[in-house]
N, CA, C and O of each residue as an XYZ file, in Angstrom:
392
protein
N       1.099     12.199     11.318
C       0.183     11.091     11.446
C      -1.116     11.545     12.119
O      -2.150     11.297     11.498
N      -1.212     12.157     13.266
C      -1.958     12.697     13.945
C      -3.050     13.414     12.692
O      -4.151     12.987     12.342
N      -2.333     14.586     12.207
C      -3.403     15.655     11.575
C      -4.270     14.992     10.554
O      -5.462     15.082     10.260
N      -2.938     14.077      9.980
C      -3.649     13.057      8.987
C      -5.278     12.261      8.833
O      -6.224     12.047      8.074
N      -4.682     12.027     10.299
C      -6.071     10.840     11.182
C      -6.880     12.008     11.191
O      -7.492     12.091     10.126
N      -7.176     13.126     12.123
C      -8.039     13.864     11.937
C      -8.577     14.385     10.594
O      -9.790     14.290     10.403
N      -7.727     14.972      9.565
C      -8.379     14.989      8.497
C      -9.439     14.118      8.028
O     -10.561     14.489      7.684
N      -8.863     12.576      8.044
C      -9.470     11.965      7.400
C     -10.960     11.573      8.832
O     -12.033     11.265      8.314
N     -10.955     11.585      9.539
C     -11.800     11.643     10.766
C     -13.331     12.638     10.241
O     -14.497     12.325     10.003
N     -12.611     13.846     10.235
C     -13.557     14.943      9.903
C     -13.711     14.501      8.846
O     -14.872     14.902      8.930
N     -13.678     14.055      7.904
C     -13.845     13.861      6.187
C     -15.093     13.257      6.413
O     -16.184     13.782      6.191
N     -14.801     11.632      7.067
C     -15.610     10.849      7.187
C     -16.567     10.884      7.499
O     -17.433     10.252      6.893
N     -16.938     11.864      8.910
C     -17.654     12.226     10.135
C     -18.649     13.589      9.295
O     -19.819     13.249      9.123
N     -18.423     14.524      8.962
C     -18.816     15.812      8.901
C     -19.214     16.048      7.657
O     -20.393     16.061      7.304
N     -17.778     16.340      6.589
C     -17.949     17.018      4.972
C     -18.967     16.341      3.958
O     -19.330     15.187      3.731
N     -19.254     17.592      3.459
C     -20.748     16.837      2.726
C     -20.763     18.116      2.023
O     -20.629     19.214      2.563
N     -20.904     17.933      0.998
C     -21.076     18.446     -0.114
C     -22.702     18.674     -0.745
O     -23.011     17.680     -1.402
N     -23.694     19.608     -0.720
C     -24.863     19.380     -0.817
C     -25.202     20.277     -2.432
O     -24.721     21.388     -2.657
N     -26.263     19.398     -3.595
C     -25.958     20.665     -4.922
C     -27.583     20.911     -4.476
O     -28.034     20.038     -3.733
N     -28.348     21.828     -4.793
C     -29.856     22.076     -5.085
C     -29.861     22.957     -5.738
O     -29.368     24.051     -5.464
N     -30.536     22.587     -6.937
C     -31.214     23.823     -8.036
C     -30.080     24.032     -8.679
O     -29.912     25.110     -9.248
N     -28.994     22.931     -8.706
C     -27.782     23.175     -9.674
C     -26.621     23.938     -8.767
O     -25.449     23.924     -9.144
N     -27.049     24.642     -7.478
C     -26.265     25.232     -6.844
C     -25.780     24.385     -6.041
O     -26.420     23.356     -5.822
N     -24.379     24.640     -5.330
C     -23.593     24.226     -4.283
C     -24.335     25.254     -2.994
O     -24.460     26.478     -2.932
N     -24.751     24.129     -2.018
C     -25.401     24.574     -0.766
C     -24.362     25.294      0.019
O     -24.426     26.519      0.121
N     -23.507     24.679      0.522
C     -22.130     25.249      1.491
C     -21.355     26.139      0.767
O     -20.949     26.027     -0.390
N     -21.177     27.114      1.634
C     -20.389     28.260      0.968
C     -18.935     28.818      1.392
O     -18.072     29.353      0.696
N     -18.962     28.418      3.195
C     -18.014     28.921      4.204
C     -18.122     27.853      5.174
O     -18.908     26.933      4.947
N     -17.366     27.868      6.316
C     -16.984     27.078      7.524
C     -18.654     26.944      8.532
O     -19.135     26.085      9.271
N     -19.167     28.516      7.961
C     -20.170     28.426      8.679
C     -21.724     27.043      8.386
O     -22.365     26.354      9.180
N     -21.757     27.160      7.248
C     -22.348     25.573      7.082
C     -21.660     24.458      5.937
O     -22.155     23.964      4.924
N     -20.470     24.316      6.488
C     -19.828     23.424      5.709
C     -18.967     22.844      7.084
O     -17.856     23.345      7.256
N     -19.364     21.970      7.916
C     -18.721     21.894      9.218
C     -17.083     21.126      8.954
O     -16.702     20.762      7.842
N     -16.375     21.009     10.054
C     -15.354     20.328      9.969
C     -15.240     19.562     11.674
O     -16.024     19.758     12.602
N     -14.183     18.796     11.673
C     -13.980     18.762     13.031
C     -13.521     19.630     13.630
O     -12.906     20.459     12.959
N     -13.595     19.831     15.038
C     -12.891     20.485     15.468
C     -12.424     20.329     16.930
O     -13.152     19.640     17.645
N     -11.155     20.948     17.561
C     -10.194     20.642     18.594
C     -11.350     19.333     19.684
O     -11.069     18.137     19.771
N     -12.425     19.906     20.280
C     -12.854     19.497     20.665
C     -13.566     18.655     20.718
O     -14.154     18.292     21.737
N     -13.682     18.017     19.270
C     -14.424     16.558     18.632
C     -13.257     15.850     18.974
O     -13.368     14.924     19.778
N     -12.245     16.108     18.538
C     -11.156     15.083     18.039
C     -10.635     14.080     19.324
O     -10.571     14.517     20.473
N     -10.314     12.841     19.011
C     -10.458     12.012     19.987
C      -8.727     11.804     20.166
O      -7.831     11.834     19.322
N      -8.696     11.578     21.689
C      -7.370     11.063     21.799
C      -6.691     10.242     20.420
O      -7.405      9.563     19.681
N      -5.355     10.397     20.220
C      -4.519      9.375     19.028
C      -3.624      9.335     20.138
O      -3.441     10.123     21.065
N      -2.889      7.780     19.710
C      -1.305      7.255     20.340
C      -0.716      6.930     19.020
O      -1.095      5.912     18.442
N       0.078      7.619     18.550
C       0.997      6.533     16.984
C       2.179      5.909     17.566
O       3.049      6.662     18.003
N       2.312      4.887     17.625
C       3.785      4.131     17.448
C       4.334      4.257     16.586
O       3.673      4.903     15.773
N       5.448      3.942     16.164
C       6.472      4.021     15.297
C       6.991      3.181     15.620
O       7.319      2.986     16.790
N       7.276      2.251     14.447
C       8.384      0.828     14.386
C       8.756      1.354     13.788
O       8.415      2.288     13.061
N      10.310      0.342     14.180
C      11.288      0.579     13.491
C      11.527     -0.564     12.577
O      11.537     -1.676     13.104
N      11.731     -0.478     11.225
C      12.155     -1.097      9.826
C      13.039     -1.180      9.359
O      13.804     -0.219      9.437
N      13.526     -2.613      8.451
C      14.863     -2.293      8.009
C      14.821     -1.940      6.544
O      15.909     -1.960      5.968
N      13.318     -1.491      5.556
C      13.370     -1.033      4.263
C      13.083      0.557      4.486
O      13.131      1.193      5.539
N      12.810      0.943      3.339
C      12.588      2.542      3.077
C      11.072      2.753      2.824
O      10.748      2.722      1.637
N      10.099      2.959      3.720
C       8.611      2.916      3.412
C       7.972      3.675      1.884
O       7.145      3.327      1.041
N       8.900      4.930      2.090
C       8.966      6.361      1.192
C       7.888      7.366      2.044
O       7.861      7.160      3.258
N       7.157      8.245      1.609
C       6.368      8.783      2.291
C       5.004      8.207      3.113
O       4.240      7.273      2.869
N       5.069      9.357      4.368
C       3.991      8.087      5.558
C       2.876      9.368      5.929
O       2.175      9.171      6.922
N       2.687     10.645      5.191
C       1.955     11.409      5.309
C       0.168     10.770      4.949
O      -0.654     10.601      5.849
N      -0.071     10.542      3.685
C      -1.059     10.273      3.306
C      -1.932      9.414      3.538
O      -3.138      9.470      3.296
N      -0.996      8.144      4.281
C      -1.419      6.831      4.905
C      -2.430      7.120      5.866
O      -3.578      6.677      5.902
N      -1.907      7.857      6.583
C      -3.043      8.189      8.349
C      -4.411      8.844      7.791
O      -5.477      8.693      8.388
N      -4.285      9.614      6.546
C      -5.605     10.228      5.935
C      -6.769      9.354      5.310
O      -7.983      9.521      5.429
N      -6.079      8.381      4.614
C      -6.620      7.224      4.420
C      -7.387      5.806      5.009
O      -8.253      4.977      4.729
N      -6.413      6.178      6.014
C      -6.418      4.751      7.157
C      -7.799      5.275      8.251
O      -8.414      4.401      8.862
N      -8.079      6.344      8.365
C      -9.379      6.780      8.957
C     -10.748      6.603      8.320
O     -11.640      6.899      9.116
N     -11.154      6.243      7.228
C     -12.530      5.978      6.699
C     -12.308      4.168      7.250
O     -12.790      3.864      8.341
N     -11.638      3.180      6.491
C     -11.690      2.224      6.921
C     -12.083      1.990      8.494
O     -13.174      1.631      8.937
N     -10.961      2.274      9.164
C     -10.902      2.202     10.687
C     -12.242      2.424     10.888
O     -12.860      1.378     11.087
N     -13.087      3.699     10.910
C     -13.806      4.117     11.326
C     -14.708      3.208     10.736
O     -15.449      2.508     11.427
N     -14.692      3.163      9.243
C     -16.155      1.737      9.243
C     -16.146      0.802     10.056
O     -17.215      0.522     10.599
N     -15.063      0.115     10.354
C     -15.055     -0.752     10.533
C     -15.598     -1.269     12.623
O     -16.032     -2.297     13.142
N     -15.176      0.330     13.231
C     -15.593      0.624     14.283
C     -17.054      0.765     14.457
O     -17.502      0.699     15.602
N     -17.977      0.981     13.297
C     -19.326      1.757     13.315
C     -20.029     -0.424     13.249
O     -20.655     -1.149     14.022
N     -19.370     -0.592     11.801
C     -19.773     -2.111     11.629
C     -19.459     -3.165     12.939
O     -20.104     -4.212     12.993
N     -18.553     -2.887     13.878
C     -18.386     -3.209     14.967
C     -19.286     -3.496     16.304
O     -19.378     -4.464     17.059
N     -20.132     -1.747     16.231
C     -20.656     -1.009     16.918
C     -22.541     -1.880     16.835
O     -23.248     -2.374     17.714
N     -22.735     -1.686     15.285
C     -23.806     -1.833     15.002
C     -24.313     -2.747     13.781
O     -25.323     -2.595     13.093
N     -23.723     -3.339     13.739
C     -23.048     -5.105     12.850
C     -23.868     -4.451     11.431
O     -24.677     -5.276     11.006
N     -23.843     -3.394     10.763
C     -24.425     -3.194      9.668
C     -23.210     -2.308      8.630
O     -22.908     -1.240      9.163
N     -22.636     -2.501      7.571
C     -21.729     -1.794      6.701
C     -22.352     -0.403      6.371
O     -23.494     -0.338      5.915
N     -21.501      0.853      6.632
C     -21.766      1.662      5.969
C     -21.173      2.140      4.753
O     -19.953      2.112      4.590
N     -21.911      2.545      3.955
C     -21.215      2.320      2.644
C     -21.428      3.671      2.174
O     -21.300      3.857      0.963
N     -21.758      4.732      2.982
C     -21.693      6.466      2.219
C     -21.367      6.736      3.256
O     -21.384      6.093      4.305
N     -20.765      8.581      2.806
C     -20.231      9.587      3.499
C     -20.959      9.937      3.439
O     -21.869      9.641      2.666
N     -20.900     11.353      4.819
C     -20.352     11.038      5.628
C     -20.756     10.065      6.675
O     -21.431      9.180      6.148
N     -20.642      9.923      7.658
C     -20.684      8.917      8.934
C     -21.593     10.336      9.847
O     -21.233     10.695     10.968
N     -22.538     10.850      9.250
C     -23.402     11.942     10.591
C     -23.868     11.393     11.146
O     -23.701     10.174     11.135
N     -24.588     11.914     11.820
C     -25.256     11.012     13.049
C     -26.504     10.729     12.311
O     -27.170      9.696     12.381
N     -26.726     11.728     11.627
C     -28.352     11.465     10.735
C     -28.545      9.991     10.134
O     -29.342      9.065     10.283
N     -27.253     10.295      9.280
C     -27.553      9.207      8.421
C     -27.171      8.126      9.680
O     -28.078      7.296      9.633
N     -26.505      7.858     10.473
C     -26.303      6.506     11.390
C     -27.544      6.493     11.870
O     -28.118      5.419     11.692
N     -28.275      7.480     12.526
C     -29.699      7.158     12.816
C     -30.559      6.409     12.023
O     -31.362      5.662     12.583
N     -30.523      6.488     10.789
C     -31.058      5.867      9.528
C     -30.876      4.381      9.095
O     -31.691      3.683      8.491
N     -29.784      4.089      9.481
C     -28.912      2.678      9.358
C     -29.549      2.575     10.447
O     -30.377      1.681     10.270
N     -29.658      3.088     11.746
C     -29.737      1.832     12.696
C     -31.449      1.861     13.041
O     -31.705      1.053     13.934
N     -32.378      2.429     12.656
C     -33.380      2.539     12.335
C     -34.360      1.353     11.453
O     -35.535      1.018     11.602
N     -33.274      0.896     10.466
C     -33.807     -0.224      9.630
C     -33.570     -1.776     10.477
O     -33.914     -2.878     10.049
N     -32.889     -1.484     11.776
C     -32.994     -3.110     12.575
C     -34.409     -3.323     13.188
O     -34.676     -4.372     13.776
């Protein structure tokens, strides 16, 4: 659940995919950022207990981090963001237009 959330954390937050001149900009770790140990914010997961069979609970926490996180930013700064990632650039940009 944990790595999950972070994956999808860094997804949201960081990965960006850039093309120019037909080329792919990012090549390596070195400008293609990710999160890392020291971004990542405390997690607590609970676990209930159920009386059906969920099936797999891997993919959920990867998922469940773009929402969350909009919904924390729309929280934050009463405006929807509606592209990846969540940089600070582009939040500068959103909150720029109030």
């Amino acid at each position: 659940m944990e790595g999950g959330l972070l994956f999808g954390f860094s997804t949201a937050l960081y990965e960006e995919i850039n093309i120019k001149d037909g080329r792919i900009e990012q090549s390596n770790f070195h400008n293609y950022p990710i999160m890392c140990i020291n971004d990542a914010p405390p997690i607590d997961v609970h676990i209930t207990k159920i009386t059906e069979n969920p099936g797999s609970i891997g993919e959920v926490s990867t998922t469940a981090a773009f929402p969350s996180l909009g919904n924390a930013l729309f929280n934050a700064i009463g405006k929807r963001c509606k592209r990846y990632p969540f940089s600070p650039h582009f939040l500068m940009e959103i909150v720029s237009r109030f």
